[in-house]
C-alpha positions as CSV (number, residue, x, y, z in Angstrom):
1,X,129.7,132.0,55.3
2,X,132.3,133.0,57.4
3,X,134.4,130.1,59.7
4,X,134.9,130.5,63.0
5,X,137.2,128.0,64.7
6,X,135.1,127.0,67.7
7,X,137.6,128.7,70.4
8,X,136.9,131.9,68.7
9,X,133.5,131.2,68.3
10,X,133.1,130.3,72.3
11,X,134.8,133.5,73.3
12,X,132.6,135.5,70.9
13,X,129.8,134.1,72.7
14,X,131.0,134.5,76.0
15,X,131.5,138.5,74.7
16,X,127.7,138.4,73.5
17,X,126.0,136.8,76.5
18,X,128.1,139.4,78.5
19,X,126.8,142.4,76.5
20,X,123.0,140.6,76.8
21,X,123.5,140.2,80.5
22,X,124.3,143.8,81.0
23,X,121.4,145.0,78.7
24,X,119.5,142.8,80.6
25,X,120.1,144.1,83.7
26,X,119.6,148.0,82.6
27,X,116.7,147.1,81.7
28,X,115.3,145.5,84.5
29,X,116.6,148.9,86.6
30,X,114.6,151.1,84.5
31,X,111.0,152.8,86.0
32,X,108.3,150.6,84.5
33,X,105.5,152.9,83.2
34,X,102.4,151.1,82.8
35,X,100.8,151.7,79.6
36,X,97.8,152.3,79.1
37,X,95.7,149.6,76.5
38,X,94.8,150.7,72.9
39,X,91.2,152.2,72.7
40,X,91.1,152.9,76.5
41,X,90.2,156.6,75.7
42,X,89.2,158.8,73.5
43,X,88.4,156.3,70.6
44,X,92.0,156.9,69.5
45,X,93.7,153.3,68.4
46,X,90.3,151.6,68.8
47,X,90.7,148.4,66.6
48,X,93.5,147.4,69.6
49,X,93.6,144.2,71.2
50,X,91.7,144.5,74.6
51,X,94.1,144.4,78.0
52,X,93.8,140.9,80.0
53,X,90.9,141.7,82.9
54,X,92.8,140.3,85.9
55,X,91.3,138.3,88.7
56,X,89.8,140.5,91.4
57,X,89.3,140.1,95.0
58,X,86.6,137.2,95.1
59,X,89.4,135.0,93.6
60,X,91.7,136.3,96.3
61,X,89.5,135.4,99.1
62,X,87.9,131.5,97.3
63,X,91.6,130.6,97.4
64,X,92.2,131.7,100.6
65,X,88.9,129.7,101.7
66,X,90.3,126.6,100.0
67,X,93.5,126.6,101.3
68,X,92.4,127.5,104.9
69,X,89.7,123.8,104.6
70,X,92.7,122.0,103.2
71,X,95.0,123.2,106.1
72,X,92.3,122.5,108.7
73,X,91.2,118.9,107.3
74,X,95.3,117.9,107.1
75,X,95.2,116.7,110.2
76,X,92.6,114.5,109.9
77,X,93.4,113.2,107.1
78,X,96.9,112.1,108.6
79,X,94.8,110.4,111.4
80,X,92.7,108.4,109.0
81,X,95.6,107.5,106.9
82,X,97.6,106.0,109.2
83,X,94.0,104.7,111.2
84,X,93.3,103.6,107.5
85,X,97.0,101.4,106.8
86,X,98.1,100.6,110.3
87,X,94.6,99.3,111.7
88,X,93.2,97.7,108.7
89,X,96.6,96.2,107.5
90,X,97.9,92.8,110.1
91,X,100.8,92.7,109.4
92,X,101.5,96.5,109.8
93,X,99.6,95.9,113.0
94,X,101.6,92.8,114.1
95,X,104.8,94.6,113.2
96,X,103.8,97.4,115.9
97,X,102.6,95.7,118.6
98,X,105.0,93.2,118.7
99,X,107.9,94.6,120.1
100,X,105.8,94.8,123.3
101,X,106.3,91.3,124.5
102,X,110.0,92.5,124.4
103,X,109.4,95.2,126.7
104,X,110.4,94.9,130.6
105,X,107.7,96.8,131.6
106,X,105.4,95.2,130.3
107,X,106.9,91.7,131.0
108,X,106.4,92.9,134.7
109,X,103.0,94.4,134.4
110,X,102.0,90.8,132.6
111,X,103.6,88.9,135.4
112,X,101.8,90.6,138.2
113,X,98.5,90.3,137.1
114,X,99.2,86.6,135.9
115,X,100.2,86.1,139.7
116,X,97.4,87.7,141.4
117,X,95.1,85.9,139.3
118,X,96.4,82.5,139.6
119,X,96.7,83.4,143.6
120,X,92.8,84.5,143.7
121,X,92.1,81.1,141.9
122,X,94.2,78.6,143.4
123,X,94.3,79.2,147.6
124,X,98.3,78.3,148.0
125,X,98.6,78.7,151.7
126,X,95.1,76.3,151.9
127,X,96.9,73.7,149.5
128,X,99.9,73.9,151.5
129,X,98.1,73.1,155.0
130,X,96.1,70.8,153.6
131,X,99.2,69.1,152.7
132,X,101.0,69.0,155.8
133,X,98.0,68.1,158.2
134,X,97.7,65.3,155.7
135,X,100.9,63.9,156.4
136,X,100.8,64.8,160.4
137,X,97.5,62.6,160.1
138,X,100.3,59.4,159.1
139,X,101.2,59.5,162.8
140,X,104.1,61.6,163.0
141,X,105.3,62.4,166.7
142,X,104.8,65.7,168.4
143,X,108.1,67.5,167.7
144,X,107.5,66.3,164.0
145,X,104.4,68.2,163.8
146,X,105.4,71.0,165.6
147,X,108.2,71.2,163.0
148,X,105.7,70.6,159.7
149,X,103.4,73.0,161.0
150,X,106.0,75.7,161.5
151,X,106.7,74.9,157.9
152,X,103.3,75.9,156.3
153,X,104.1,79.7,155.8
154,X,107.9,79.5,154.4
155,X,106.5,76.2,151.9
156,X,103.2,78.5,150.7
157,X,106.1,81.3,150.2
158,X,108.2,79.2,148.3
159,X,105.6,77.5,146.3
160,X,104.3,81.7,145.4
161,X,107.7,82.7,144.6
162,X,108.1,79.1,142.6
163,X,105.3,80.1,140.5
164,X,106.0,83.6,139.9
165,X,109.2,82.7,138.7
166,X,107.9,80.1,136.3
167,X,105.4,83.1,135.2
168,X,108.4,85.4,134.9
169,X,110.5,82.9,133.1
170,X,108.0,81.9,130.8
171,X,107.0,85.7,130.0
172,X,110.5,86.5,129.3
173,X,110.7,84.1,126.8
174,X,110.5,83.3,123.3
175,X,107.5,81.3,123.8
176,X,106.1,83.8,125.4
177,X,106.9,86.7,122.4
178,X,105.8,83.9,120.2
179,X,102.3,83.6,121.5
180,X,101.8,87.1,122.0
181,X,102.9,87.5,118.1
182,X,100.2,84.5,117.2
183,X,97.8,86.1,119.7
184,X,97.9,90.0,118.1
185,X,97.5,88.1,114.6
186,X,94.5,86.7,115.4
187,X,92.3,89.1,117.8
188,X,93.4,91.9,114.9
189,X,90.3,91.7,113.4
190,X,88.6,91.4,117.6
191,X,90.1,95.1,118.2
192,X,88.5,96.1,115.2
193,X,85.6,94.7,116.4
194,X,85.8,96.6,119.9
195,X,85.9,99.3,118.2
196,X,82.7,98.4,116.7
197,X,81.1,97.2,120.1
198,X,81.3,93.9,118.8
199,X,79.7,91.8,121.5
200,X,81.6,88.9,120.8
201,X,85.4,90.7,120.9
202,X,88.1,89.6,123.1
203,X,89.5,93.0,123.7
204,X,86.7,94.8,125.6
205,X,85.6,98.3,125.6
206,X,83.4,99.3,128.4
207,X,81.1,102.1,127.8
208,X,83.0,103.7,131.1
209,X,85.9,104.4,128.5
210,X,87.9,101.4,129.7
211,X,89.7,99.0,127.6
212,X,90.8,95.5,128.4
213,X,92.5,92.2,127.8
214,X,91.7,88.5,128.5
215,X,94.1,86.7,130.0
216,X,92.9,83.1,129.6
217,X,95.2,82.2,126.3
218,X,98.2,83.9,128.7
219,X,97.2,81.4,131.7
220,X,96.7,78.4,129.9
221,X,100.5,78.8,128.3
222,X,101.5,79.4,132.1
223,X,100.0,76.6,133.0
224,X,101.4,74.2,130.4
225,X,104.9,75.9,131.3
226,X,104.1,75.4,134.6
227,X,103.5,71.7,134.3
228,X,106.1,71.1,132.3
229,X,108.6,72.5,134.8
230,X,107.4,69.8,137.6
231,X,104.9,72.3,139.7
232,X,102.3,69.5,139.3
233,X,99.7,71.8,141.6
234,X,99.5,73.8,138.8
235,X,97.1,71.4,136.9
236,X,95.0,72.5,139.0
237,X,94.5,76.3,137.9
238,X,91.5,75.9,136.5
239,X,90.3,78.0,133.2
240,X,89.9,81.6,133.9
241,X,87.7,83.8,132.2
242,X,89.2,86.8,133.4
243,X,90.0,90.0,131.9
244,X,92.4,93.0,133.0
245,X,91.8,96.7,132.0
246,X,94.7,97.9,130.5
247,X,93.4,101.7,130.3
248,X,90.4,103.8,131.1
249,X,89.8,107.5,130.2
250,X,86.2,109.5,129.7
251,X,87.7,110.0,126.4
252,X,88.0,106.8,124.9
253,X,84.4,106.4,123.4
254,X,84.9,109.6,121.5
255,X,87.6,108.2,120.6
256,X,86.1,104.9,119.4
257,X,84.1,107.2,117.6
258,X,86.8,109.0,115.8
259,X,88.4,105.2,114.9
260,X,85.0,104.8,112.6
261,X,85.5,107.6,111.1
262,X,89.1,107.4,110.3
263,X,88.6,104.3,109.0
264,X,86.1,105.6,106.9
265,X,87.6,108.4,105.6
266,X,91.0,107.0,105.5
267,X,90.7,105.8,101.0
268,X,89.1,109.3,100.5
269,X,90.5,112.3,103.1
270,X,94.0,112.7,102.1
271,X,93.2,113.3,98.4
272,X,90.0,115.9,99.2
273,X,92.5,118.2,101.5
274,X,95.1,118.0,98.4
275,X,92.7,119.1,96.1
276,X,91.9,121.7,98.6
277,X,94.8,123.2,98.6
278,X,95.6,122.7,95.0
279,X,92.3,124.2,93.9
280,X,93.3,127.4,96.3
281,X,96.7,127.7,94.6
282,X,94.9,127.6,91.0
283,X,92.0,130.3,91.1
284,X,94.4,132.4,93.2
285,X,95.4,135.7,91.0
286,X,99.0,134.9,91.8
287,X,99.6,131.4,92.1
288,X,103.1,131.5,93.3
289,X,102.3,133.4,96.1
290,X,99.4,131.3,96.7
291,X,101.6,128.0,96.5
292,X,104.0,129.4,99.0
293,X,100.8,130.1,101.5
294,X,99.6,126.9,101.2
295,X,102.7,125.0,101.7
296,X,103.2,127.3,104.8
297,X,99.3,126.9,106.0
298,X,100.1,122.6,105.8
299,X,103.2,123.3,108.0
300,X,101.8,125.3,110.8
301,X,98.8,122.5,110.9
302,X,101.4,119.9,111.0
303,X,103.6,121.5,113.7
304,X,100.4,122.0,115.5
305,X,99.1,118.1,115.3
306,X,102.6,117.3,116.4
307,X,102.4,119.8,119.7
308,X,98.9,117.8,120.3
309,X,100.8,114.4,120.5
310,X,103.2,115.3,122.9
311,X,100.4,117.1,124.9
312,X,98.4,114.1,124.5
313,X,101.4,112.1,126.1
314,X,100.7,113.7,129.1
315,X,97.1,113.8,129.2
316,X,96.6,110.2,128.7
317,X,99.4,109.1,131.3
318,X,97.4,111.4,134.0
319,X,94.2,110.3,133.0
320,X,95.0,106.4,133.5
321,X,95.0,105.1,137.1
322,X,98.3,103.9,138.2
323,X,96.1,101.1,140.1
324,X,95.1,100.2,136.6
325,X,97.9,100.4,134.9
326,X,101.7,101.5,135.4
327,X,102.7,104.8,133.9
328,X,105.6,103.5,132.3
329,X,103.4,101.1,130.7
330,X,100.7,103.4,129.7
331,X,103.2,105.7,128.0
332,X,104.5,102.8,126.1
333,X,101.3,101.6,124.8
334,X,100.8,105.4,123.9
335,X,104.2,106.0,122.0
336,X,102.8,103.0,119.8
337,X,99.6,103.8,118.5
338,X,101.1,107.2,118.7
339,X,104.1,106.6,117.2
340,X,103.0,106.1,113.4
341,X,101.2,109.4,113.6
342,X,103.6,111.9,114.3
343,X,106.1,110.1,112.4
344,X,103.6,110.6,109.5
345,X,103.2,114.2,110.5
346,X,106.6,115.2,110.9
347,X,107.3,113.8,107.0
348,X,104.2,116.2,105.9
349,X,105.9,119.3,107.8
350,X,109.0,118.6,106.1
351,X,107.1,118.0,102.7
352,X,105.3,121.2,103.3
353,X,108.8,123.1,103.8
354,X,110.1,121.6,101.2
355,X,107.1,123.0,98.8
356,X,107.1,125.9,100.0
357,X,111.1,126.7,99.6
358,X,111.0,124.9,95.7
359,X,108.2,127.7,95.5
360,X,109.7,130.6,96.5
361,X,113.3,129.4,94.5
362,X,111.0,129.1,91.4
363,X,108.5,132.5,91.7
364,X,108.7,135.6,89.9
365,X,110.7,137.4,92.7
366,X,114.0,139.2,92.6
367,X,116.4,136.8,94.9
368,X,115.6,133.8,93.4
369,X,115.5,135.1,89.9
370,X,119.3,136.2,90.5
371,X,120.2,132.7,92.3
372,X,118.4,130.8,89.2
373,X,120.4,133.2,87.2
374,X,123.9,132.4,89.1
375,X,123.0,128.6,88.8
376,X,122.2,128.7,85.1
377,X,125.8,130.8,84.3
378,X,127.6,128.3,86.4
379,X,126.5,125.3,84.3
380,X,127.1,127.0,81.2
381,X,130.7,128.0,82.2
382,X,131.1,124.5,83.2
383,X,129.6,123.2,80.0
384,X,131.8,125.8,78.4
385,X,134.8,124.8,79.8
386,X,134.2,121.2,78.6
387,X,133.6,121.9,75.2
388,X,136.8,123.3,75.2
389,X,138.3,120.6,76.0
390,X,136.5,118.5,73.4
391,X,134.0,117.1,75.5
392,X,130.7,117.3,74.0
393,X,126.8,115.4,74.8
394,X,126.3,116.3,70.5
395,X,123.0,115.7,69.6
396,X,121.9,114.7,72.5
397,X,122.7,117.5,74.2
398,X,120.7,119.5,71.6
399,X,117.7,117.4,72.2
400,X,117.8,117.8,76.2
401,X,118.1,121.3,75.2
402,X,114.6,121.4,73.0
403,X,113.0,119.1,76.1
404,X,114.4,121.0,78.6
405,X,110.8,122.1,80.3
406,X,109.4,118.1,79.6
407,X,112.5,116.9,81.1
408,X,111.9,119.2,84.3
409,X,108.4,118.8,84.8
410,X,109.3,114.8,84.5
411,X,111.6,114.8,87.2
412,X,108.7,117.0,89.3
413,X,105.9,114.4,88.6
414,X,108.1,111.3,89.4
415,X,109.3,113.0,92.5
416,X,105.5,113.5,93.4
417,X,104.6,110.5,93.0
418,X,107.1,108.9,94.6
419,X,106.3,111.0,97.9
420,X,102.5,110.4,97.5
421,X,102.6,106.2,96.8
422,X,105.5,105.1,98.5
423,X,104.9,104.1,101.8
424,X,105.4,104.7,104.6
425,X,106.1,108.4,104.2
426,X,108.9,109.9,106.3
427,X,111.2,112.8,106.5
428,X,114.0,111.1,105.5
429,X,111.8,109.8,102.2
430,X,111.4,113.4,101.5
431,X,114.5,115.0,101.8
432,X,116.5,112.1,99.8
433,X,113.4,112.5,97.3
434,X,114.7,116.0,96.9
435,X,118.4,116.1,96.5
436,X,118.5,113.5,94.2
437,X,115.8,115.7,91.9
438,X,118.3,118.4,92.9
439,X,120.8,116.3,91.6
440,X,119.2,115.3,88.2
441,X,118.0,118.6,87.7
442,X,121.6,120.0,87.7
443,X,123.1,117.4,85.4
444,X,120.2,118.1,83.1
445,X,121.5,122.0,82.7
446,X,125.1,120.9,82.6
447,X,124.5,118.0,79.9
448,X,121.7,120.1,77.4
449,X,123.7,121.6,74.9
450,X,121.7,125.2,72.8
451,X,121.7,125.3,69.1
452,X,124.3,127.8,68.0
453,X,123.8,128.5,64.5
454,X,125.9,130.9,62.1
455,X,123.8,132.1,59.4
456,X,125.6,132.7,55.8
457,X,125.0,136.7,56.0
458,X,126.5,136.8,59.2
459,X,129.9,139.2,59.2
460,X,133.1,137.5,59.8
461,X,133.8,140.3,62.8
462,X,130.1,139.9,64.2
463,X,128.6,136.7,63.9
464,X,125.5,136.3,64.7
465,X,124.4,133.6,66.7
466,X,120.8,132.2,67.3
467,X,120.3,130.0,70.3
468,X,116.9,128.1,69.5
């Protein structure tokens, strides 16, 4: 057997995967001719193998079929999903509607209707009057009383803007955030309930299509602020069984409707349109092609579901009265049940491009055959280049080699399932996902290390070299 030292033995390869590349490339620029299959005609060479029947057009058109459902029941599915953890799940639910207390709009909008119904309960100006003739009734002389009653409208004044500054002040506050925190704990399970015309709910939806709040827990904390502050008129504010609507829309009983069903749907949904579109990309006769459809298909639904948000932005401001309910509020209270949604969608539209790219890269077509090509010599001249230098991954490297498709289709299944279970899904979850498969991927081809073997009747001027 002849010995190589292993710089000669690295340039002869280098000279042989040279002369394999070119060969390689002549004959990928020859004609094809397709041949025809042995005992196709005239009985000649019957005993041959029969040709592979390929798929014909009904397969063509069930995948097409499946992949159009899947692409169509997407978007519900992302509804029911989110309908599915955000609604059923408190503490999700907490953690969203929250932030609202915090809000200045709606700090304001609370505060006004606070006021007005603590003004249609308690008659101020009355108190105030009845307050002064009292003490005009002491005896007080004529100038004296002339003076008091001048003094009923600035004191009734002063005692509305006292107490809409104790309402401001206290709904400013952390007391205020607090209850409203302790208050969206507990009636979670009463807006489920609305949605399931539970009589007994706190949060009402009229079969008009308009939702509201009770503001009795709000009033009593006013009034205990109140109290506390020294307005001792405030006692009296009796217990008001009052409730505000905080939207109203024709649409919102379909929309209760649509809740149930979400809800429903939400464990089951996501996984049929998958299969969907997975079953499309299997019976299809070429299932890169189909792959790269598919992923496209989910896009367009998802840039389409996110188009419907911002549309329904607009709709839903228009369709609330401002008498009702201020616009700034309405679009608030919109952005956060809306919020979760398209955040959802946009991370499937990014998942879909990302599909449908890592498709394309690894199909059967020219450019990204000669880009996988460029990215495989560039490792090896990188691996070559350290093994010059006496840096070597051994037998390790050997094994990566002989697990090199286990290894990859590892790192794909990980990747998947990190995109499908972790939650919540986003964009940037997705594209960190795939750099740093990217990234493993590409230390995988730069650490395997081929077999080289130099058999003993191998010449000393040609070796021959087997890469297993």
């Amino acid at each position: 057997m002849a010995r190589l030292t292993n710089v000669e033995l690295l340039k002869r390869i280098e000279e042989l995967e040279a002369e394999n590349s070119a060969l390689k490339e002549e004959v990928e620029n020859q004609p094809t001719v397709p041949l025809e299959p042995l005992g196709a005609s005239g009985g000649s060479g019957g005993g041959g193998a029969p040709a592979k029947k390929k798929r014909g057009w009904p397969w063509t058109l069930l995948a097409t079929v499946l992949i159009v459902l899947g692409a169509v029941l997407a978007p519900v599915a992302v509804v029911s999903a989110w309908a599915k953890v955000e609604l059923t799940d408190t503490d999700r639910f907490v953690a969203a509607y929250a932030p609202l207390a915090k809000d200045p709009a709606v700090q304001a909008f609370i505060t006004d209707e606070v006021v007005t119904v603590i003004n249609q309960q308690v008659d101020v100006e009355k108190l105030t009057s009845d307050v002064v003739d009292g003490i005009t009734s002491l005896g007080t002389g004529p100038a004296a009383t002339q003076a008091l009653n001048l003094l009923k409208g600035p004191a009734a004044a002063g005692i509305q803007s006292l107490i809409r500054t104790g309402v401001s002040q206290f709904v400013a506050s952390d007391a205020f955030a607090n209850v409203w925190q302790t208050a969206l704990r507990v009636s979670h399970t009463q807006l489920v309930a609305a949605m399931q015309n539970d009589p007994n709910s706190a949060v009402k939806l009229g079969g008009d299509g308009s939702v509201g709040i009770q503001l009795g827990p709000i009033i009593d904390a006013v009034k205990s602020a109140l109290v506390d502050q020294g307005i001792g008129f405030a006692s009296q504010i009796p217990t008001i069984d009052r409730t505000i609507v905080v939207a109203q829309s024709d649409a919102l009983p379909t929309v209760q409707l649509g809740y149930g069903l979400a809800v429903a749907a939400g464990a089951w949904l996501p996984w049929i349109a998958l299969v969907l579109l997975a079953a499309g990309v299997l019976v299809a006769r070429r299932r890169s092609v189909a792959l790269i459809w598919a992923a496209v298909a989910l896009a367009l639904s998802m840039a389409l579901v996110a188009a419907a948000f911002a549309v329904g932005n607009v709709l839903f401001i228009s369709s609330v009265s401002p008498t009702l309910l201020p616009s700034g509020v309405a679009g608030l209270l919109y952005e956060t049940v809306a919020g979760a949604m398209r955040e959802t969608t946009v991370a499937v539209l990014v998942l879909a491009l990302v599909v449908a790219v890592v498709g394309w890269f690894a199909g059967p077509f020219d450019t990204p055959r000669k880009l996988r090509g460029l990215a495989s010599e560039g490792a090896n001249r990188l691996r070559r280049v350290a093994e010059r230098r006496g840096v070597t991954t051994g037998r390790v490297g050997e094994w990566m080699y002989a697990q090199r498709v286990l290894l990859r289709v590892a790192v794909a299944v990980i990747a998947s399932a990190i995109v499908i279970f972790v939650r919540p899904m986003s964009a940037g979850l997705i594209v960190s996902t795939l750099v740093l498969s990217l990234v493993v991927v590409a230390l995988l081809e730069i650490l395997q290390r081929p077999v080289i073997t130099v058999p003993a009747n191998a010449s000393a001027d040609v070796p021959v070299v087997e890469v297993e």
